[in-house]
DSSP file (Angstrom, degrees, kcal/mol; ACC not computed):
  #  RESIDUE AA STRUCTURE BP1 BP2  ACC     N-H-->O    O-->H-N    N-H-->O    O-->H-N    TCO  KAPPA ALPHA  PHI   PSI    X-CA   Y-CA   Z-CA
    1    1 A X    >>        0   0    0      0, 0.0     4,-2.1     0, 0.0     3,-2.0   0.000 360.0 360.0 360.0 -10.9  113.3  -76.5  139.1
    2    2 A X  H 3>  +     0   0    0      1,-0.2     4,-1.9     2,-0.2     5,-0.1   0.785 360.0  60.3 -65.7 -28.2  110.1  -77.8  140.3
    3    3 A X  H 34 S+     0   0    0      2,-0.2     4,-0.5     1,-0.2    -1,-0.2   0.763 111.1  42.1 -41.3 -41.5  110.7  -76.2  143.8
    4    4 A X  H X4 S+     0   0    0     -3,-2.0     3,-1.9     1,-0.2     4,-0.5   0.964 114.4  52.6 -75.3 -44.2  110.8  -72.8  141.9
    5    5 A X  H 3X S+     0   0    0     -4,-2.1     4,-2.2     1,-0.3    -2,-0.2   0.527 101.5  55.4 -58.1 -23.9  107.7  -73.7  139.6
    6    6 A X  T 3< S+     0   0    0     -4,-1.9     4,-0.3     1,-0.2    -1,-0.3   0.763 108.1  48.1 -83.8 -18.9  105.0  -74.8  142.2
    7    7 A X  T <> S+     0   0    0     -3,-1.9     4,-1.0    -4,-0.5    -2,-0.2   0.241 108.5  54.4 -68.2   3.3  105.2  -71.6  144.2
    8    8 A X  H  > S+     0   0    0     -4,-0.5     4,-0.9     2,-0.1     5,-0.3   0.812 109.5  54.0 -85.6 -60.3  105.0  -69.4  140.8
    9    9 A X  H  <>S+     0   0    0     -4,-2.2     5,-3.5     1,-0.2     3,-0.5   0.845 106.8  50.6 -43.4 -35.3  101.9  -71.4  140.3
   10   10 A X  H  45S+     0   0    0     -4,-0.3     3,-0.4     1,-0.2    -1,-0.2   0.961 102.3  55.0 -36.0 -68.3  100.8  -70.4  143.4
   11   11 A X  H  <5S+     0   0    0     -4,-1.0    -1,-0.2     1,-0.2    -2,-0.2   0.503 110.0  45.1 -53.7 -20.8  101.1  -67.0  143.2
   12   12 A X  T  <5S-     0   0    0     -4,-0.9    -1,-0.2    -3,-0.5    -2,-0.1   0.059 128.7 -92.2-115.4  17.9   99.1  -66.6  140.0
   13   13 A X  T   5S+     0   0    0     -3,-0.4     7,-1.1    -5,-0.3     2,-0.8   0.678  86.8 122.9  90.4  25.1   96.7  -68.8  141.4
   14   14 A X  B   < +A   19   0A   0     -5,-3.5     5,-0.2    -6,-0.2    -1,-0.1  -0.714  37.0 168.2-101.8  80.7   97.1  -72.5  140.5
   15   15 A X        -     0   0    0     -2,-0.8    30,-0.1     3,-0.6    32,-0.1  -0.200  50.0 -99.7-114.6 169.8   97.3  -74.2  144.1
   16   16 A X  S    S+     0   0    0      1,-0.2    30,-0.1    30,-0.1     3,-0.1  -0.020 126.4  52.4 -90.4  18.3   97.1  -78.3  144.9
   17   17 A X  S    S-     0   0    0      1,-0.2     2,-0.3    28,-0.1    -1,-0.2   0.311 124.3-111.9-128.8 -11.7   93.4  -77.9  145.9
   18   18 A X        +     0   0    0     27,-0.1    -3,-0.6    24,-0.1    -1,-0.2  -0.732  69.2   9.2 117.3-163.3   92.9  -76.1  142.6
   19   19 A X  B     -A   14   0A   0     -2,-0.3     2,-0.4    -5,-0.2    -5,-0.2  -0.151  58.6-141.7 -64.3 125.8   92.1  -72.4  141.9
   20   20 A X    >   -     0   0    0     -7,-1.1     3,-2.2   -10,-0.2     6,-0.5  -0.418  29.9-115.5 -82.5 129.1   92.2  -69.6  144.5
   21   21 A X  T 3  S+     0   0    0     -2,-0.4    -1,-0.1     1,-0.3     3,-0.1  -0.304  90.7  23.2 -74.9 142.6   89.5  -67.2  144.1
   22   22 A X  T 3  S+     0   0    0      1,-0.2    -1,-0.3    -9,-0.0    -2,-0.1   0.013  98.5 126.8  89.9 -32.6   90.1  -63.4  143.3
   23   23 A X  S <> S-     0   0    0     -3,-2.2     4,-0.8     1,-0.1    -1,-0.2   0.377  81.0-108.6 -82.4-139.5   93.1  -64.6  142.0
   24   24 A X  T  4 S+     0   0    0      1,-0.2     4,-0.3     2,-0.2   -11,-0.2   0.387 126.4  44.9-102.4  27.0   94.7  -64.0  138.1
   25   25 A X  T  > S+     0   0    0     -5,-0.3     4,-2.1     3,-0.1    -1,-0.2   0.589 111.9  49.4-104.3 -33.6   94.0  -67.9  137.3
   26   26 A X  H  > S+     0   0    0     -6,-0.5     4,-1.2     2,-0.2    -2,-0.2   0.626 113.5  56.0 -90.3 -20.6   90.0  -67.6  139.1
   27   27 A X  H  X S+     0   0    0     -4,-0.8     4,-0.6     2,-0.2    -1,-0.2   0.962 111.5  37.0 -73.2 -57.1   90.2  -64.4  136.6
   28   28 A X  H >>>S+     0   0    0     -4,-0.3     4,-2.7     1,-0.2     5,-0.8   0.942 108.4  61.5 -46.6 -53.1   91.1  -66.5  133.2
   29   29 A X  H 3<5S+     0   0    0     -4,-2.1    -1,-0.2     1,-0.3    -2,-0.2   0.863 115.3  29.0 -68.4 -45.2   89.2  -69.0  134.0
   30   30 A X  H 3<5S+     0   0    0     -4,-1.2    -1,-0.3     1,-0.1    -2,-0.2   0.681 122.0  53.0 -87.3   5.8   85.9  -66.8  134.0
   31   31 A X  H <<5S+     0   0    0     -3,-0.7    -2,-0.2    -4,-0.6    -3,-0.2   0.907 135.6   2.1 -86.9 -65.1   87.2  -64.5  131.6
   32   32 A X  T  <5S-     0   0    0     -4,-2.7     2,-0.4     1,-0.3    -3,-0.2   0.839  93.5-126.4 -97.2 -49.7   88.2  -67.4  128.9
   33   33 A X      < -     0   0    0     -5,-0.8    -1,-0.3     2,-0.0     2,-0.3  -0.949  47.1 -55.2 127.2-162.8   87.0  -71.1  130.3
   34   34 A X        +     0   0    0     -2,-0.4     2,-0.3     4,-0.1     3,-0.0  -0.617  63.0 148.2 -97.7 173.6   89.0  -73.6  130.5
   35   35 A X     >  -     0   0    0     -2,-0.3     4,-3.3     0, 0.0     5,-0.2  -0.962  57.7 -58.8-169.0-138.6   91.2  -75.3  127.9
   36   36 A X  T  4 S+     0   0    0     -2,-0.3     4,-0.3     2,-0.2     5,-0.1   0.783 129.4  40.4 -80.9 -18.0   94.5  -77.1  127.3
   37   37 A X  T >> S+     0   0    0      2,-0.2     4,-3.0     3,-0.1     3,-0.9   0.961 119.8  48.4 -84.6 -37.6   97.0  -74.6  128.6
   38   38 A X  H 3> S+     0   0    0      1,-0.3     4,-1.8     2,-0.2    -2,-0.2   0.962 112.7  47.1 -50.5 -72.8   94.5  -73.8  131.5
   39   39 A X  H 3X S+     0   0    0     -4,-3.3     4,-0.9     1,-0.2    -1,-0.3   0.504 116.1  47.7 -60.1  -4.0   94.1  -77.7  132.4
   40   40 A X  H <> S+     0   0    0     -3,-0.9     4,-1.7    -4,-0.3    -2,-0.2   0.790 111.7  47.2-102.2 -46.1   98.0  -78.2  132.2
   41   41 A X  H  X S+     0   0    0     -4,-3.0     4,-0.6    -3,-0.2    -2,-0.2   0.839 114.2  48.5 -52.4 -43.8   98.8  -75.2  134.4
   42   42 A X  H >X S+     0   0    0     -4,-1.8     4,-1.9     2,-0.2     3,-1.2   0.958 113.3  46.9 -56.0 -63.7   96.0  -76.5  137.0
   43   43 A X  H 3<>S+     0   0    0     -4,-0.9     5,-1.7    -5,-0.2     8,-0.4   0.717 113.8  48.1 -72.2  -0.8   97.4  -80.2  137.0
   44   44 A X  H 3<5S+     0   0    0     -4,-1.7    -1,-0.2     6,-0.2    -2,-0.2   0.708 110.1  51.1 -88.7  -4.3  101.0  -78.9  137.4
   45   45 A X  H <<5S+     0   0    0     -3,-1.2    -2,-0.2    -4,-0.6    -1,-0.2   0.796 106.0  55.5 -95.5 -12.1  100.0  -76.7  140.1
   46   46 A X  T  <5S-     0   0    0     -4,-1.9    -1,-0.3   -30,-0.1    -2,-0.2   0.592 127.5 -95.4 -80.0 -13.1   98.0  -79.9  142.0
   47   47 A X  T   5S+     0   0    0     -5,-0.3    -3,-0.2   -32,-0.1    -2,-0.1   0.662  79.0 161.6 106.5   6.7  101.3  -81.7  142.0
   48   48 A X      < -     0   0    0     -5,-1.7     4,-0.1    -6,-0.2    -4,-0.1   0.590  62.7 -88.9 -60.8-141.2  100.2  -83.5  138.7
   49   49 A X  S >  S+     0   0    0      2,-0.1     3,-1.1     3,-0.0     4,-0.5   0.704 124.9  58.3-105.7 -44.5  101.6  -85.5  135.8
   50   50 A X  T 3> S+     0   0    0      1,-0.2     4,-1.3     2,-0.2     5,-0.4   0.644  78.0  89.5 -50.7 -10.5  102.1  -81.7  133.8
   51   51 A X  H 3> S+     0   0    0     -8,-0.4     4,-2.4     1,-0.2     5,-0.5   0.967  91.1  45.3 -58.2 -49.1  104.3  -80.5  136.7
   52   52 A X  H <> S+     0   0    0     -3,-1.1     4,-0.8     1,-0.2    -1,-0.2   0.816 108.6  56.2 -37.6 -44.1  107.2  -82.0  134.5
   53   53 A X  H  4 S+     0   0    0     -4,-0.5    -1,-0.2     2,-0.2    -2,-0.2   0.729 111.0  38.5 -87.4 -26.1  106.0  -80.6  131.7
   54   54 A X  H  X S+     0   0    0     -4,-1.3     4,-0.9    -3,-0.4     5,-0.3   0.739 114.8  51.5 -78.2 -48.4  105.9  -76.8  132.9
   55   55 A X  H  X S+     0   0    0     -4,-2.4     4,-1.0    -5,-0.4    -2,-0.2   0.860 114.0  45.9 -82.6 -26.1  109.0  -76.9  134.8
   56   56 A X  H  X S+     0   0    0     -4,-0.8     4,-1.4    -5,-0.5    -1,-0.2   0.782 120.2  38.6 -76.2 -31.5  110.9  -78.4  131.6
   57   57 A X  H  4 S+     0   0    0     -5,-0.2    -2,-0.2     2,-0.1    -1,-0.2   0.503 120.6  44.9-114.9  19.4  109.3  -75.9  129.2
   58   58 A X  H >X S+     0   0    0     -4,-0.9     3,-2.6    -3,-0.2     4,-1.2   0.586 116.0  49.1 -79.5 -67.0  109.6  -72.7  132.0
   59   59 A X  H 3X S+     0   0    0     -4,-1.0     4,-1.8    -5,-0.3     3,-0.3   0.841 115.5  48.4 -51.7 -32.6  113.8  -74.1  132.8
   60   60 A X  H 3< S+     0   0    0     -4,-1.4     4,-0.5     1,-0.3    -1,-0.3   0.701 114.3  42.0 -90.7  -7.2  114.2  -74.1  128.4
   61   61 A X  H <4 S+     0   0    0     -3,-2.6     4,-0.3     3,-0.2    -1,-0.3   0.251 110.4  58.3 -98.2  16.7  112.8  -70.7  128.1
   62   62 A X  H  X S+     0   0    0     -4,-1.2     4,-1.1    -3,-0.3    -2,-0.2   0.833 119.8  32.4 -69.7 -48.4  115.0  -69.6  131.4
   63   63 A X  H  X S+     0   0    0     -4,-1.8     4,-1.7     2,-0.2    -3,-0.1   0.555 115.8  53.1-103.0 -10.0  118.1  -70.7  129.4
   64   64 A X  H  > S+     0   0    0     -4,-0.5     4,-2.0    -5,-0.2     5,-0.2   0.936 110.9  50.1 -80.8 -39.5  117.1  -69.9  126.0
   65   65 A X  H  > S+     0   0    0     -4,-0.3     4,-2.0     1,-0.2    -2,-0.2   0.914 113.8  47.6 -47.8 -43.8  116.3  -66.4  127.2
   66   66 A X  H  < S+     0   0    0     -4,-1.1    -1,-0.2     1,-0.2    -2,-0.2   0.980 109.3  49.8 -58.2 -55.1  119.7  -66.3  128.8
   67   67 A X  H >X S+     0   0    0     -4,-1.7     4,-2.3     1,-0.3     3,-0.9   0.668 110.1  50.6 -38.8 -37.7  121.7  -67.5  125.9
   68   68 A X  H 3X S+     0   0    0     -4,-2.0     4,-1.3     1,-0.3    -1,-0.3   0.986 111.9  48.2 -77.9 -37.7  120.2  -65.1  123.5
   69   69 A X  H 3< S+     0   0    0     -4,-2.0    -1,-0.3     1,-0.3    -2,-0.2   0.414 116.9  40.5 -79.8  -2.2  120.9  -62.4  125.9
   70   70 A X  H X> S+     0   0    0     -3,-0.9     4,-0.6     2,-0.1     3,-0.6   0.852 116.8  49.3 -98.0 -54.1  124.8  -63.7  126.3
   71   71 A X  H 3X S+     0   0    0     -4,-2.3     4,-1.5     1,-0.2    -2,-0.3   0.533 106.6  71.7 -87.7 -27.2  125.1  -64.5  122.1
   72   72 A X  H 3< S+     0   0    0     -4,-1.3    -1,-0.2     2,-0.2    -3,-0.1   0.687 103.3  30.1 -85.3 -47.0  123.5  -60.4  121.7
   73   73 A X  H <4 S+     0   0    0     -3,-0.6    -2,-0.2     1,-0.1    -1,-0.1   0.860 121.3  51.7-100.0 -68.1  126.1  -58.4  122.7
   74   74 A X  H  < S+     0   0    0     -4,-0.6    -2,-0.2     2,-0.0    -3,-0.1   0.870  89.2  85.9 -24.6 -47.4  129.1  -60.9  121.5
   75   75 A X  S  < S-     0   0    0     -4,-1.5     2,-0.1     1,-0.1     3,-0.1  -0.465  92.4-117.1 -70.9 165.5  127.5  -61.4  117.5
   76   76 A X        -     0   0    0      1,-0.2     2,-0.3     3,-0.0    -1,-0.1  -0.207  32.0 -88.7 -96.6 156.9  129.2  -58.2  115.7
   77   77 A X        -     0   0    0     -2,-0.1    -1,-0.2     1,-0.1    -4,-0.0  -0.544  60.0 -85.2 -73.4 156.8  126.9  -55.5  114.3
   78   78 A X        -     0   0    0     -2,-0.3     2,-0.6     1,-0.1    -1,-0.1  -0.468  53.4-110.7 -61.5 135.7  125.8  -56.4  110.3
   79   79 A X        -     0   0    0      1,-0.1     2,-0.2    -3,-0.0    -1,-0.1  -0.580  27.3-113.0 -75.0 140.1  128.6  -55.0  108.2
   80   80 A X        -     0   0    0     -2,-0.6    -1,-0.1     1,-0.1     0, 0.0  -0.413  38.5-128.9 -60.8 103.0  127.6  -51.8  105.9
   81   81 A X        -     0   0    0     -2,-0.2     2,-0.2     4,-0.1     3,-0.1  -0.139  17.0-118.4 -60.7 175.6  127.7  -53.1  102.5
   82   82 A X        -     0   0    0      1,-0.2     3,-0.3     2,-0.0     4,-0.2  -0.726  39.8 -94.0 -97.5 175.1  129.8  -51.1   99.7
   83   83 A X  S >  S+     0   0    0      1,-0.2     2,-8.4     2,-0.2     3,-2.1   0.877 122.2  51.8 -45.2-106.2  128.2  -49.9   97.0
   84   84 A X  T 3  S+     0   0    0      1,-0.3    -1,-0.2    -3,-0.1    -2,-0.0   0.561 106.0  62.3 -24.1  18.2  128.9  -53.3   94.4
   85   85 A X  T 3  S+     0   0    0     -2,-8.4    -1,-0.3    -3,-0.3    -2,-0.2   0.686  83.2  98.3-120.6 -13.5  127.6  -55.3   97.1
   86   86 A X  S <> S-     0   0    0     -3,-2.1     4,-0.9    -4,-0.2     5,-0.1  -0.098  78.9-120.5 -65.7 163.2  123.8  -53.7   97.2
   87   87 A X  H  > S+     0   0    0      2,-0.2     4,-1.6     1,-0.1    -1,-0.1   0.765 109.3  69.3 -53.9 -47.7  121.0  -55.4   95.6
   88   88 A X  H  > S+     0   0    0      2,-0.2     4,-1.8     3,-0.1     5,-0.2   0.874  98.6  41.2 -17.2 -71.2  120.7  -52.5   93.7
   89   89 A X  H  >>S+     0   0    0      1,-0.2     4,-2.6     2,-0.2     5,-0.6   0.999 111.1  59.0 -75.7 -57.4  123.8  -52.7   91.7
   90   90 A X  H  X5S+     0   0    0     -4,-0.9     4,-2.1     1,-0.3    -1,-0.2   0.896 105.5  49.3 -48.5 -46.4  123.4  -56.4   91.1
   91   91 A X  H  X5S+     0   0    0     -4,-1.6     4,-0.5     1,-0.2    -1,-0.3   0.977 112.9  44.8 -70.1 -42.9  120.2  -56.0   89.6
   92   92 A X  H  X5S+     0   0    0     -4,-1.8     4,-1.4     1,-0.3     5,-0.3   0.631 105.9  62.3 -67.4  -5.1  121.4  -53.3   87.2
   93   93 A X  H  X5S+     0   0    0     -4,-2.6     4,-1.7    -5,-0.2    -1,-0.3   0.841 110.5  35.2 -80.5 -26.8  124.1  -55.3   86.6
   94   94 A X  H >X<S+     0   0    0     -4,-2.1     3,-1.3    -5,-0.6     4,-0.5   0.648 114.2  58.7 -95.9-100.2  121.6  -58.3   85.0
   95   95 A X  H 3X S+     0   0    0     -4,-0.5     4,-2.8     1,-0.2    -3,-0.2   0.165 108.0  46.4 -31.4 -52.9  119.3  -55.8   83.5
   96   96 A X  H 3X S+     0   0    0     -4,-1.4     4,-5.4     2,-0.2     5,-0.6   0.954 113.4  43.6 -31.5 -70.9  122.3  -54.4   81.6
   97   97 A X  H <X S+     0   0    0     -4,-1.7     4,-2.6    -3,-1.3    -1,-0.2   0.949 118.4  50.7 -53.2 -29.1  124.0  -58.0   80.2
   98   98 A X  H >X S+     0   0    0     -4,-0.5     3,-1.1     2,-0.2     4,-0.7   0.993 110.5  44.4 -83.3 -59.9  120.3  -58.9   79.4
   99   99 A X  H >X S+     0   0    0     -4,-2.8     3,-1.3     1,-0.3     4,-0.7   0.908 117.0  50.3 -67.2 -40.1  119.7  -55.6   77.5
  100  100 A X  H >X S+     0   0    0     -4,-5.4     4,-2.1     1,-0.2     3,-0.8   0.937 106.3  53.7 -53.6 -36.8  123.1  -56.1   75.7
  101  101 A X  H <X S+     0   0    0     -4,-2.6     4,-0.8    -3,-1.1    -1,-0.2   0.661 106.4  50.6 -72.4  -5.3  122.3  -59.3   74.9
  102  102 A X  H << S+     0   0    0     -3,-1.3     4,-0.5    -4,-0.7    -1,-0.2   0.325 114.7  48.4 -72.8 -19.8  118.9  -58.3   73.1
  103  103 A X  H <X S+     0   0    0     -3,-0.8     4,-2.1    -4,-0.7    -2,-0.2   0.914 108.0  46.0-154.7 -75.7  120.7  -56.0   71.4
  104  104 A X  H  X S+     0   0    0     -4,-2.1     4,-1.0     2,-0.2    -2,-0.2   0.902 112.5  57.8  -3.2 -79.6  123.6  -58.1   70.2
  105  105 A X  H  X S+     0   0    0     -4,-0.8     4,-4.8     1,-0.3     3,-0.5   0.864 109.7  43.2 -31.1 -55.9  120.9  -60.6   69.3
  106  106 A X  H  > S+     0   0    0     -4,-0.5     4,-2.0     1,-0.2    -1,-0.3   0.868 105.5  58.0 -70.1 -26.7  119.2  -58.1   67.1
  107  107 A X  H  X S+     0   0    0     -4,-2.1     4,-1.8     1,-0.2    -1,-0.2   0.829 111.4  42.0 -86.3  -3.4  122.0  -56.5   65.3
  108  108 A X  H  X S+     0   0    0     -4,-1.0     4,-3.7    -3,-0.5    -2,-0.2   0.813 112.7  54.4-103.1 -40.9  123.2  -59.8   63.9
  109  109 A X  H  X S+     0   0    0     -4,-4.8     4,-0.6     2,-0.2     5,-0.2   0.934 111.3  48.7 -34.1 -52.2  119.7  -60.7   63.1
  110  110 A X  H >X S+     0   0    0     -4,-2.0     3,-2.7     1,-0.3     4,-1.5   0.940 109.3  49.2 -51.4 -77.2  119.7  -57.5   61.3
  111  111 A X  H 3X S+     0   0    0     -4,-1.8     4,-2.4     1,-0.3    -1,-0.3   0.867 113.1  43.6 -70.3 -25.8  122.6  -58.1   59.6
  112  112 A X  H 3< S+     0   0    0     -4,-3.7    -1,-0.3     1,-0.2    -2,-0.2   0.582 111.5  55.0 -98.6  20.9  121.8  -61.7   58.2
  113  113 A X  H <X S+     0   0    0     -3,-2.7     4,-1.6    -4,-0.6    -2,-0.2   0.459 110.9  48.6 -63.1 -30.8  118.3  -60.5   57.4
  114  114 A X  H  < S+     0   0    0     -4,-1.5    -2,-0.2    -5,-0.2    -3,-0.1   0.980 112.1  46.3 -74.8 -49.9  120.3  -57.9   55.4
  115  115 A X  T  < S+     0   0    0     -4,-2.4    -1,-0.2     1,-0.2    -3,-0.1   0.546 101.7  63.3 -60.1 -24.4  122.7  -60.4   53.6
  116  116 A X  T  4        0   0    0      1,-0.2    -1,-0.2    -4,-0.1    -2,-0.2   0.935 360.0 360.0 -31.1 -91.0  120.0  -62.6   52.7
  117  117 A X     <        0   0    0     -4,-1.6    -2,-0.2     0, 0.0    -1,-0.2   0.609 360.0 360.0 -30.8 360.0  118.5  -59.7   50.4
């Protein structure tokens, strides 16, 4: 993949003598400075030790991009829950047992407060 990756560099202005003026790299550079992505992009485009490092992390977003775009149409649409399946219902379903169980709670308190007397 390096074959593809030093003419990309080229093109956007990262060349083996270093940055071509007017282009969109001679642009960053006076728009932003330099910094790490800038100095890795530069030394892959001189033929450097970062040339590896670009063409390995361009070729895994080549093929991750592909993959999703293979796995996208294949995964099923989300199924449409039924009603007893919402979140909704499940929560009124524990708010209920809890308020019955308050309720429960209290009416047998009640009656062995009562029995007591």
């Amino acid at each position: 993949m390096l074959f593809l990756a030093l003419p990309i560099l080229a093109c956007v202005g990262f060349t083996a003598v270093g940055v071509t003026a007017g282009s969109f790299a001679a642009l960053w550079q006076s728009a932003f400075g330099t910094g790490p992505v800038f100095n890795t992009l530069l030394s892959a485009g001189m033929g450097g030790a970062h040339a590896v490092t670009v063409v390995s992390t361009s070729t895994s977003a080549i093929f991750g991009a592909m993959f999703y775009g293979i796995k996208t149409p294949i995964m099923p649409p989300p199924k449409e829950l039924e009603w007893w399946e919402t979140d909704v219902f499940k929560n009124v379903v524990g708010l209920a047992v809890l308020l019955s169980t308050i309720l429960l709670i209290v009416l047998r308190l009640r009656r062995y407060l009562h029995r007591k007397n």
